[in-house]
N, C-alpha and C positions, 0 to 999 in steps of 0.2 A: 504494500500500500504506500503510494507517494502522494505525499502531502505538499501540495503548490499556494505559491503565497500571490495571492493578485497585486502587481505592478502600480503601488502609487506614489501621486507626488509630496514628496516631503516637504513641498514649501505649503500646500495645501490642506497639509497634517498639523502641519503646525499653527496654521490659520484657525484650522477647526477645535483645536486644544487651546486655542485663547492666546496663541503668541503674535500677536499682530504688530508688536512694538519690537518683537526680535527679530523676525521676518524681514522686517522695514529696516533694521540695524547690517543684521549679520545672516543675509541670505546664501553667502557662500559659505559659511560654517555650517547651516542647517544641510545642504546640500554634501559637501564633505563629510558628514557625522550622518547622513542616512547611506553614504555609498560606503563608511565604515563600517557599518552595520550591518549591512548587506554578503559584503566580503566576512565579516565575523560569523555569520549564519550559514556562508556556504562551506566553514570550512568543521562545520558540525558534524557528529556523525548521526545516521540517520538511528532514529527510533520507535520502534515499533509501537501500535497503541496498549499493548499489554506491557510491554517490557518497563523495568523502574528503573532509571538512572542511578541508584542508589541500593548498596546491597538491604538484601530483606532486616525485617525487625527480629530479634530473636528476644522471647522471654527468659527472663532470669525466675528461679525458683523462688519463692519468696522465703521471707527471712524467718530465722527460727527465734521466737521469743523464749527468754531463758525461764522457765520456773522458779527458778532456787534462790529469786531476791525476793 
């Protein structure tokens, strides 16, 4: 199963999240920091929707309360 990301524009993204005052500032950094993002995401490796990132949880025994105080 391949999981594909729809193609948008990061200066648009950022309009839409309320950055209209950075947009207007630093249009090439928003552009640069979504195409680093971009490259960060392509060098993931792929994962499946059952598979966890993370090894499993394992229970510990629970503890022995002492009697003898």
């Amino acid at each position: 199963m391949t999981l594909t990301t729809p193609k948008l524009d990061p200066l648009a993204v950022a309009r839409a999240a309320g950055l209209d005052q950075v947009v207007a500032q630093f249009p090439d950094d928003i552009a640069a920091a979504a195409q680093a993002m971009a490259q960060d995401l392509a060098n993931f490796p792929a994962i499946e929707g059952t598979t966890e990132p993370w090894p499993p949880m394992q229970i510990r025994p629970p503890m022995q309360i002492r009697s003898d105080r």
